[in-house]
N, C-alpha and C positions, 0 to 999 in steps of 0.2 A: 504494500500500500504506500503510495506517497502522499506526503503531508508536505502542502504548499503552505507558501510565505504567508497568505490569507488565513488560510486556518490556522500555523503556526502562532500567529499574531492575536489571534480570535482567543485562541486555549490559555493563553498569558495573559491578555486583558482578562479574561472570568476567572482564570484565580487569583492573579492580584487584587479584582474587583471583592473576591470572598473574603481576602482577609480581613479579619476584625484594625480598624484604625487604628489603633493602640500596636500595631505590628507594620507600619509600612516597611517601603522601600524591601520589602521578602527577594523581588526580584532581582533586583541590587544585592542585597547580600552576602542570598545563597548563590548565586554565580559566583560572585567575588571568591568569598572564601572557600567552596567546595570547590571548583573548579580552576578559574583566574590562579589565586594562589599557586597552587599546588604546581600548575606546567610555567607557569613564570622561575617559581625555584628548581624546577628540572630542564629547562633549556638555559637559564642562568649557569649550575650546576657543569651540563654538556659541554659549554663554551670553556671552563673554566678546566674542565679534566680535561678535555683535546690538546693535546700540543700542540704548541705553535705552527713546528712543521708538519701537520697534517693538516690544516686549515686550507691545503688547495686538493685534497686529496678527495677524490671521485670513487664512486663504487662502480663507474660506469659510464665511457669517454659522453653519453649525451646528457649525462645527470648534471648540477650542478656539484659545486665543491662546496665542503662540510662548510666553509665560510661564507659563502654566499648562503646557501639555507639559511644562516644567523642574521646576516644582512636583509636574508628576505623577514625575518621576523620582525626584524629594528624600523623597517621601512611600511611592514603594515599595522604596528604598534602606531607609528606615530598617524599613518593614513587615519586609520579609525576612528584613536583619540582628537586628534583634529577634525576630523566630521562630529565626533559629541562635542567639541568646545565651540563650534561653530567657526573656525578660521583656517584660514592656509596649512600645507601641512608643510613643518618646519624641515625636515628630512625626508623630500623623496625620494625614490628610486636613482634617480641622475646624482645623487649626494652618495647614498648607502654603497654603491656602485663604486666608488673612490677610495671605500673602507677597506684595505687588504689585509694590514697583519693582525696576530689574535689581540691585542693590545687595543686596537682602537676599536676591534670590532666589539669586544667585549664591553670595553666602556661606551660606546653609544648602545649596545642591548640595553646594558641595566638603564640608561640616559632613559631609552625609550618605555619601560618597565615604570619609572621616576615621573616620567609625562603620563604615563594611562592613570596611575595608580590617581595621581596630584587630579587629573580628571575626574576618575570617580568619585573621588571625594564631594564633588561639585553635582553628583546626579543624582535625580529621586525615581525610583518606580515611574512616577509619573512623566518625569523628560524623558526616560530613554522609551516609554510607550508612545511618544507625541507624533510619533511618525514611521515608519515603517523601514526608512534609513536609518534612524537614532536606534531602533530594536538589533538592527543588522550589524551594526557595527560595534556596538555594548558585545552581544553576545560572538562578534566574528573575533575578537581578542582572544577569546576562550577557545573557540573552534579553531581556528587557523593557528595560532602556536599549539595546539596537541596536533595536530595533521604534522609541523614542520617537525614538530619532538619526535613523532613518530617514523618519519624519515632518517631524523639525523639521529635515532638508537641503533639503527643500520652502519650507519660508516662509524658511531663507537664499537659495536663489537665487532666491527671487518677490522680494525682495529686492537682488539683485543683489551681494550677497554669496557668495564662493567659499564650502564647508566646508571644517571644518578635515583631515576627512583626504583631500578633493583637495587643499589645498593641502600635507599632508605625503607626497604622492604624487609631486611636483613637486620636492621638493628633492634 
């Protein structure tokens, strides 16, 4: 069965609509901290156990390289957030693209982790439902880095490196 953006939108409005007022922002939240959180500190994590010199390292001559994945993260962190904040986005693509060694690329992820987070702060249940862009973009933060996490657990263990949330699985 597919579930279109329409419905998707429908099923979120009527629960956030259920909940008692004494409970906003549910939707804000539980995304945030069940979700957001957790693959924020595991591509954080990825970035930081990779070595340096495997940051151009491919699993596969059409794939991109384990630093671009990151760069692709850093560049729709900020896409996103800058659609909730309503302005330009400060780091696109033609910028992230200039990012090569693990050093800077890792300092502009968390930079861009630092900007969603500093946005959220700023949003209720009710702006990110205002629109069906503002829903898509809240919840693509969470979707789109566990998709790139999900990739780049590939070139850590081609690597022979654990990820970071097996290895927070273990403790």
């Amino acid at each position: 069965m597919q579930i279109t953006l329409k419905t998707t939108l429908l099923l979120i409005a009527s629960l956030v609509a259920a909940v008692p007022a004494h409970a906003q922002d549910t939707l804000k939240t539980a995304n945030i901290q069940r979700y957001y959180q957790p693959v924020k500190l595991d591509l954080l994590g990825a970035a930081s156990v990779m070595p340096a010199d495997k940051y151009g390292f491919k699993l596969d001559p059409a794939q991109m390289t384990f630093g671009e994945w990151i760069n692709h993260s850093t560049e729709r962190n900020y896409l996103d957030c800058s659609t909730l904040r309503g302005e330009a986005n400060p780091m696109p693509k033609a910028k992230t693209d200039l990012l090569k060694t693990k050093d800077e690329i890792v300092k502009n992820l968390q930079a861009s982790f630092d900007y969603c987070d500093a946005t959220f702060g700023t949003l209720t249940d009710q702006k990110i439902l205002s629109s069906p862009q503002m829903v898509f973009s809240f919840l693509h933060t969470t979707v789109h880095n566990n998709e790139i996490y999900g990739n780049v657990v590939g070139y850590l263990r081609a690597n022979h490196i654990e990820p970071p949330s097996t290895a927070a699985r273990r403790r």
